[in-house]
N, C-alpha and C positions, 0 to 999 in steps of 0.2 A: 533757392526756390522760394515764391512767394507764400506766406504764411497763407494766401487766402488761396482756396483752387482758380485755376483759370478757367475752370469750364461753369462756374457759375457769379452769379453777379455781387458785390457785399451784401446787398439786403437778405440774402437768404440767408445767408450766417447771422446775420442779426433777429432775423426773425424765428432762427430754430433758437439763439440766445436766449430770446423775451419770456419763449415760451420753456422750455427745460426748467425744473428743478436742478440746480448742480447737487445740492443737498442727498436729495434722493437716490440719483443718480451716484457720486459717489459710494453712496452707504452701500450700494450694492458689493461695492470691494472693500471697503472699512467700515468698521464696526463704531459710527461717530455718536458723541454725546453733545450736548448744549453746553455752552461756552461762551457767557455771557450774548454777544452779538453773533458769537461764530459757532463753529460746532471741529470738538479735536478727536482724534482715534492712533491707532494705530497705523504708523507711514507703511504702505505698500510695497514700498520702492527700498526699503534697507528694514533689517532687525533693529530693536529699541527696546531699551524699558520703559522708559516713561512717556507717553502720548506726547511727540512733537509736530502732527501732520494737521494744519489746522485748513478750518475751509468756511468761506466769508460768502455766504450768502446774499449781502445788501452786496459785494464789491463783487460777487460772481467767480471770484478767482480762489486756488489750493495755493498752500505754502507749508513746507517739511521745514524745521527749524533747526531739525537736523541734518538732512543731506542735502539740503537747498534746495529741489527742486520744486518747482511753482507754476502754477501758469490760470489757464483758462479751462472748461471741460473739455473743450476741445485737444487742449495738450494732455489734459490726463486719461485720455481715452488712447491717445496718442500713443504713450508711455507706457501704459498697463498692457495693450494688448496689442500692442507694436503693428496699431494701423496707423495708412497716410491721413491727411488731414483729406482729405478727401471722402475717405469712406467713412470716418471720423463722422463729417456730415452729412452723411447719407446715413449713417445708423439713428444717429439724434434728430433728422429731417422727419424718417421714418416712423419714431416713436412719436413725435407731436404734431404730427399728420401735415407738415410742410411739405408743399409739394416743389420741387428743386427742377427749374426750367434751366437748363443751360444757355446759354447765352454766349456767341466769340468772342474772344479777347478784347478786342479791337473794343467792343460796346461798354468795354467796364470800368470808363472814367468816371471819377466821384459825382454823383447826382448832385450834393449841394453846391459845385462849383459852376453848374449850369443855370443857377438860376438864383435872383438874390431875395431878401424879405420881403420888398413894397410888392414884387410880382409872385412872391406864394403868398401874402394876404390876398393878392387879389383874387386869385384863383381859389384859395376855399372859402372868399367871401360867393363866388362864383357857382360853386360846390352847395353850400350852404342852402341858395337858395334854389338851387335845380332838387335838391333832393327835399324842403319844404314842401315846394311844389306838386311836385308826384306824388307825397303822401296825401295831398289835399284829393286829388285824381283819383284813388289808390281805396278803394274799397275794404280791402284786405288792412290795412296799413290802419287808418279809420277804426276798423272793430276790434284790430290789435290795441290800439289805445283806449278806448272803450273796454275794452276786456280787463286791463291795468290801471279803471278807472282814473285815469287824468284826463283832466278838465282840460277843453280847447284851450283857453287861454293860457297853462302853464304849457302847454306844444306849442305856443306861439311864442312865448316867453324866453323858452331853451333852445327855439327853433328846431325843435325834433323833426325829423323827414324821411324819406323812404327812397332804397337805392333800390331801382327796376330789376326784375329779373331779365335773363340778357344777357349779353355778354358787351353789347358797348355803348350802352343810352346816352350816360354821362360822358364817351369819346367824340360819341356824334354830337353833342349841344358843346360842347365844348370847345369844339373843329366850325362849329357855324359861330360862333364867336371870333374865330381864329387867333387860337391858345395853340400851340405849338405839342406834339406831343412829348417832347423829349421836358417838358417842362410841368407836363402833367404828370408824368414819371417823378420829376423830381420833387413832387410833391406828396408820392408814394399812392395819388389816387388812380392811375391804374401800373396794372404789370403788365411784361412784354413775356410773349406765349416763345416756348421754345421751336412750334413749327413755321418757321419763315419771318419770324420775331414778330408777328403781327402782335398786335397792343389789345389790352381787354380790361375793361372794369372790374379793381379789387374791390368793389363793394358792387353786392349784388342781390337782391332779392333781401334787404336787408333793413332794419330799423337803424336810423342812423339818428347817432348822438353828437351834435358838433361840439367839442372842447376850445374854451375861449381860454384867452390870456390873462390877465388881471386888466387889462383895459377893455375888455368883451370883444377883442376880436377873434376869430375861429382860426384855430393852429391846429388844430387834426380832428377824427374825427373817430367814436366805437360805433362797430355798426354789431347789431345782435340778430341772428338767423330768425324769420320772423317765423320757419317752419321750426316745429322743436327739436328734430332730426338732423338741422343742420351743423356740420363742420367744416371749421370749430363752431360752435356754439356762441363766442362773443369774435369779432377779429377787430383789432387797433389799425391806426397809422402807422407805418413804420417812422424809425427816429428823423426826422428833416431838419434842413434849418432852418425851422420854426420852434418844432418840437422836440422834445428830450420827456420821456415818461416818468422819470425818477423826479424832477423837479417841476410836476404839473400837479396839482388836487383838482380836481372836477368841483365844480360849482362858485370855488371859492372867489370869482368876479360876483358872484350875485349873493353869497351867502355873507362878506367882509362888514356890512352894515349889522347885519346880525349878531354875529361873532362879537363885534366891538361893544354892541348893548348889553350882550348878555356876558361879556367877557369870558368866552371859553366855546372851543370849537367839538363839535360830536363827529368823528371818524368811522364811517360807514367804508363798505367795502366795492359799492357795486352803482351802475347811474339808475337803478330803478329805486335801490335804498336810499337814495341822496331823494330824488323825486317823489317817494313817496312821504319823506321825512318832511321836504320844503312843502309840497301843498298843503299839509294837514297846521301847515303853521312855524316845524320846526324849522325855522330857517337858519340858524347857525351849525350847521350841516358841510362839510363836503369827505368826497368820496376818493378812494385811490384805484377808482376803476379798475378792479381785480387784482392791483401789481403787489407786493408785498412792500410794506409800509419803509421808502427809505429816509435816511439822515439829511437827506437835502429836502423830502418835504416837511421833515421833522423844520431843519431849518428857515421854509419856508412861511410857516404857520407860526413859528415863534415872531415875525414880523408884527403880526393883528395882537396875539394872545399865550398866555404862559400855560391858560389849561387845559387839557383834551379829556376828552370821554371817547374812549374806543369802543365800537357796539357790534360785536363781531356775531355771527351768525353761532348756533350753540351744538353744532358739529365738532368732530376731533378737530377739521381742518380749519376752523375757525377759532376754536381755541387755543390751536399751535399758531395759529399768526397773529392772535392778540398775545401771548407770551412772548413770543419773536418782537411784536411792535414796543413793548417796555424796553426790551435790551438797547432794541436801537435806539429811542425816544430819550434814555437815561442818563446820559454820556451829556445830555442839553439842558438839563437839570428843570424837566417843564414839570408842571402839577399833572400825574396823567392817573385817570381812573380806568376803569375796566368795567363792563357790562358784556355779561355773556346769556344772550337769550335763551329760553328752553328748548329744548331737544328739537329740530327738525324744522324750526323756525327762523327767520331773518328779519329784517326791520321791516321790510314792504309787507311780508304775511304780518308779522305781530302786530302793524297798524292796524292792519284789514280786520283780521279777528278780535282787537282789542280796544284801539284806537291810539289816539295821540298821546292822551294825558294819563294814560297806563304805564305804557313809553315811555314817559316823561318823569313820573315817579320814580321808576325804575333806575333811571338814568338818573335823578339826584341821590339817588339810595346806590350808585356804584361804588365800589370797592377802589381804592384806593391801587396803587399798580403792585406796590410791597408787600397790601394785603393779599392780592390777587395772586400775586407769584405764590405768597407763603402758604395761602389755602391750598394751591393745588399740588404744594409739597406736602403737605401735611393728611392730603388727601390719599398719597401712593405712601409714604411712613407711617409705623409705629409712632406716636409721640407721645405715647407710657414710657417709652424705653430710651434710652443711653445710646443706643445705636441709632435709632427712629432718629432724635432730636441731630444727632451728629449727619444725618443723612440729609435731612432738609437744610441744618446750614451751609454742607457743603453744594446743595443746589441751587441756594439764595444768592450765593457769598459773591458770583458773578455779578450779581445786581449792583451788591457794595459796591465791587472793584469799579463798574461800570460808570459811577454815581460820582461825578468829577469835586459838586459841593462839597466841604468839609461839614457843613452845618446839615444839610441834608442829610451826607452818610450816618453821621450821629445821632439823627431822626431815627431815621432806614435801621439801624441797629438796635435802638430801643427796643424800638417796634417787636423785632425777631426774638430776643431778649424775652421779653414782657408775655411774648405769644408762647414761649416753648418754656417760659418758665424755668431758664436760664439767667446765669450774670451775664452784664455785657464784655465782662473785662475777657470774658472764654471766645466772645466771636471775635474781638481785636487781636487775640492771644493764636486766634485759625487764620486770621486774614495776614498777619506778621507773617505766621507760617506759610503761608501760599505764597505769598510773595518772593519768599526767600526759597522754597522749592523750585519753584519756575524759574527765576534768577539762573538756580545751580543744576537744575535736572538737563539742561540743554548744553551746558558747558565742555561734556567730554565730547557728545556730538555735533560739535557746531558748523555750520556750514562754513570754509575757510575764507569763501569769497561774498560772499551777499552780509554775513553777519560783520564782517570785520568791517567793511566797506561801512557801513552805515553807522561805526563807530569812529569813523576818521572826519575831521571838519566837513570834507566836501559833501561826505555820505551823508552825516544829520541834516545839513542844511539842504539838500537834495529831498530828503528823508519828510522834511518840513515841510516842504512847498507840494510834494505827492499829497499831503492828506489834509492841505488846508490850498486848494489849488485857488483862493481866493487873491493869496500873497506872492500868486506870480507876477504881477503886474510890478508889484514894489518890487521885486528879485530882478526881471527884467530892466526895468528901468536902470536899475545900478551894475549891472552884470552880464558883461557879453562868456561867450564862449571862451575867450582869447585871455580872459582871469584865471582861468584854470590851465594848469601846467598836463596834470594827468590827462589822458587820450580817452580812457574811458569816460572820464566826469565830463569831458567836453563833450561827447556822445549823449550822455545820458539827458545832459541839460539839454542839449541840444534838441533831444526827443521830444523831451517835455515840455519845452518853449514852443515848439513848431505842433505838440500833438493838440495843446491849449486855444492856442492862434486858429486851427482850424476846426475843432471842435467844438471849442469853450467848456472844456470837459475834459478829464483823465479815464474817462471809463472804460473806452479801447484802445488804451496804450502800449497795452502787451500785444496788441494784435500788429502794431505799426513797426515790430521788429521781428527778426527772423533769430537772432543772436538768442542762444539759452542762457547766456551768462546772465543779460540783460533783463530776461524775462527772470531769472531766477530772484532779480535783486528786486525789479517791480512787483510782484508778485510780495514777498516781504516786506515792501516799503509799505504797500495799501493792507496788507494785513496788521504790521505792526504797528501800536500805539506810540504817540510821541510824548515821555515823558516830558513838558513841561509847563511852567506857570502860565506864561502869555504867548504861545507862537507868534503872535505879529512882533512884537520884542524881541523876541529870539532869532525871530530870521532877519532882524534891523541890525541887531550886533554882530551878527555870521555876515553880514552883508559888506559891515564898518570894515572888519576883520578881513574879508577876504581882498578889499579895495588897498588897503594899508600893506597888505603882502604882497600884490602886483604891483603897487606905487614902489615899496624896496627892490623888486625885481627887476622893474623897468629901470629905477634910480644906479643900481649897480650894473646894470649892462651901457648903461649910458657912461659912467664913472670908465670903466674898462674900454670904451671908444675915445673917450676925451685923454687917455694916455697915450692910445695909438696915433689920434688927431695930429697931423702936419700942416696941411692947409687951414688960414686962420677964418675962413667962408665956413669951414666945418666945424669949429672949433666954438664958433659966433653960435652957430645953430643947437649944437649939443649944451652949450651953456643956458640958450636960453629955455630948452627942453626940462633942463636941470630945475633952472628957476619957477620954472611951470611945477614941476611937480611937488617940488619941496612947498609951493605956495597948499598944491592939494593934500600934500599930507600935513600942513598946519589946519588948514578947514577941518581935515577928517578925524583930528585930536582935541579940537576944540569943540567938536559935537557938529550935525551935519542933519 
């Protein structure tokens, strides 16, 4: 059975993904806490003493460390309350107000294979400017930016526009062009209706914000309900092959001049707090348009600059996702501070009521990320007391672990140290100890198959390539399927070569199998951290390692034919096979 329903299209699973909390959504059945990047509880699915069910947020995916089981929310809605994947997403469609058009089978081939880059630039350069247009027309559209005080020229600047209300404005300008519609589908700018499949503009009645690339050309686009009733309230692009959400910032084609001058980028949450940040001046700004802050734009900002200022709105829910953005930011060892506005406030209001250079104070007066963590520990403890102080370390202590620097960590501990008026030799003396907990708390329960697996050569270096999917190029070039003897590892590699190739991404890789074994082991790969110094080094010598063990395999099946050998045509040929490889396993000894 296909993991995906046949009665509706991928994108709808993807768009109840974007939009779901797994977090949330889990907690309703476990009782989770923060953990460092992720959050652990109590497994649902077997008795435990010690929290082994952990659940990863940035990666979307659940992993039991003790009885294996892992997957997506999809599979653990699956598992808990023994629905099909069907109604699975018809309940989560339901709760984030996706509305799920069925579509027949026959229509549900992959959208990005229908159409390739040069023809979806053309088309949202196409987009872009149909929806400028209409905003100029657009009365409504006009006092909406005037109400939000920006200036014509920064909407000309960002090419801000407006999508018609209507059901097909942008089909019909698009069709007198003659753009194809299965190709404007694949560009995610309209959906196909479930009566009689007729096609209709996903952006509608709507402020539209086009997202450029680092070279400014427009790869999707946010459009915001320009009534304030409308739902959802913001709606994205779906993922294309253009776009990917996880690895885009908003603004940062126009903000990268800035950033560089000023050396250090400000982390806003939303396109009106990027806009209202860049007109008033602050132009080293970009935004993560609503998504929660991941590791890849972490990594994509450490390109420009090492320092961020995160300026999260001064809400619970803006304070849990500037908490959230250190854990994941940490692991990249960048300089990151924290600014959390006052109550009921965000960056577009706090300019408006205060201005730029209030803002701007502020934000050189931000709290450091350690401090920020430590404050708001220190804010829910006693730290008169023995217990108080032992309660914030152990809330911090994720940070440590997180905090890959050794010279940083030992910053990071001072600090903690110095603040609770502690030695530090006590939080080395707790972080010893956790380590060696976790080590051993999982040991009686350990999964027999996903855990063992990623302790065998093929597992780790499998294990590698999942969480640094950068080093699959270098894996692939040295490394076909036919290296590996085991049936599973060929499968798995297999997966993951072919999920990479057509994705350039790991991110629905559980989704690309039906096997639970499989899912149980990826699900673990992308949660588990990879102990080591350099992974691009470490998967260089797993790579030497595994070449040199098929070079002996291949050499002794050959040895064992050349006994058999009668004919001296065949005798000629397995010799010089011989000589071939004995040459490549001198290469591969000599360094390579």
């Amino acid at each position: 059975m296909n993991t995906l329903s046949p009665f509706y299209p991928p994108e709808a699973k993807e768009e109840v993904r974007a939009r779901i909390d797994i977090v949330k959504v889990i907690g309703r059945y476990v009782k989770l806490r923060p953990a460092g990047q992720n959050f652990k509880g109590p497994c649902p699915f077997h008795k435990e003493k010690n929290p082994s069910f952990t659940v990863s947020p940035s990666k979307a995916v659940f992993h039991c460390f003790g009885c294996g089981k892992g997957g997506d929310i999809f599979t653990f809605l699956m598992e808990i309350e023994g629905l099909t994947f069907t109604e699975a997403l018809q309940r989560l469609a339901e709760e984030t107000g996706v509305t799920l058009r069925p579509v027949k089978e026959q229509g549900q081939s992959a959208v990005r294979d229908r159409i390739s880059k040069t023809e979806a630039l053309a088309i949202h350069e196409l987009a872009t400017r149909f929806y400028y247009d209409r905003m100029k027309k657009s009365p409504e559209a006009v006092a909406y930016f005037k109400s939000r005080k920006l200036r014509p020229e920064l909407v000309k600047e960002f090419r801000l526009g407006y999508a018609p209300a209507g059901w097909s404005p942008f089909i019909e300008y698009a069709q007198s062009k003659r753009i194809p519609v299965d190709k404007l589908s694949a560009c995610g700018l309209i959906v196909t209706s479930s009566q009689g499949g007729k096609p209709y503009d996903r952006f509608r009645n709507r402020i539209m914000f086009p997202i450029f690339d680092l070279s400014g050309k427009t790869i999707a686009f946010g459009g915001r309900g320009i009534n304030e009733d409308a739902v959802p309230k913001y709606l994205n692009s779906p993922e294309t092959v253009l776009y990917r959400k996880n690895r885009v910032l908003y603004g940062l084609h126009h903000a990268r001049p800035a950033i560089k001058e000023k050396e250090y980028a400000i982390f806003v949450e939303g396109y009106m707090d990027f806009l209202s940040l860049y007109q008033t001046g602050i132009q080293n700004v970009v935004a993560t348009s609503g998504t929660a802050l991941t590791v890849e734009q972490g990594q994509l900002i450490q390109r420009f600059t090492s320092r961020i200022v995160l300026v999260f709105d001064g809400d619970s829910a803006g304070i849990a996702a500037a908490e959230r953005a250190v854990f994941v930011l940490a692991p990249q060892n960048l300089d990151v501070r924290v600014l959390i506005l006052p109550s009921g406030e965000d960056p577009d209001s706090y300019i408006a009521a205060h201005g730029a250079e209030s803002l701007l104070k502020k934000i050189t007066a931000a709290d450091d990320s350690v401090r920020f963590i430590l404050k708001r520990a220190m804010s829910m403890y006693d730290v008169s007391t023995a217990k108080g102080k032992s309660a914030i370390v152990e809330r911090i202590l994720p940070l440590i672990q997180a905090t890959s620097d050794e010279i940083m960590r030992a910053a990071l501990i001072k600090e903690v140290a110095e603040q609770l008026d502690i030695r530090e030799q006590l939080i080395y003396g707790v972080l010893a100890k956790k380590r060696l907990k976790e080590s051993s708390s999982t040991q009686p329960e350990r999964d027999p198959t996903a855990e063992q697996f990623l302790e065998t050569e093929e597992g780790s270096f499998l294990h590698l390539i999942v969480k640094e999917p950068s080093l699959i190029a270098l894996a692939q070039k040295h490394i076909s399927t036919e290296t590996f003897t085991d049936i599973s590892t060929k499968n798995l590699y297999s997966l993951i070569i072919d999920t990479y190739t057509r994705e350039k991404s790991l991110q629905k890789i559980i989704d690309r199998t039906d096997n639970n074994d499989i899912k149980r082991v990826l699900s673990l790969m992308l949660i588990k951290d990879v102990i080591t110094d350099n992974r691009h080094e470490e998967v260089s010598h797993k790579v030497k390692r595994f070449l040199l063990k098929f070079n002996k395999q291949q050499m002794h099946e050959i040895t064992k034919k050349l006994r058999m050998a009668r004919k001296p045509e065949e005798k000629k040929e397995l010799l010089y096979k011989q000589h071939v490889l004995s040459t490549q396993r001198k290469e591969l000894n000599s360094g390579w």
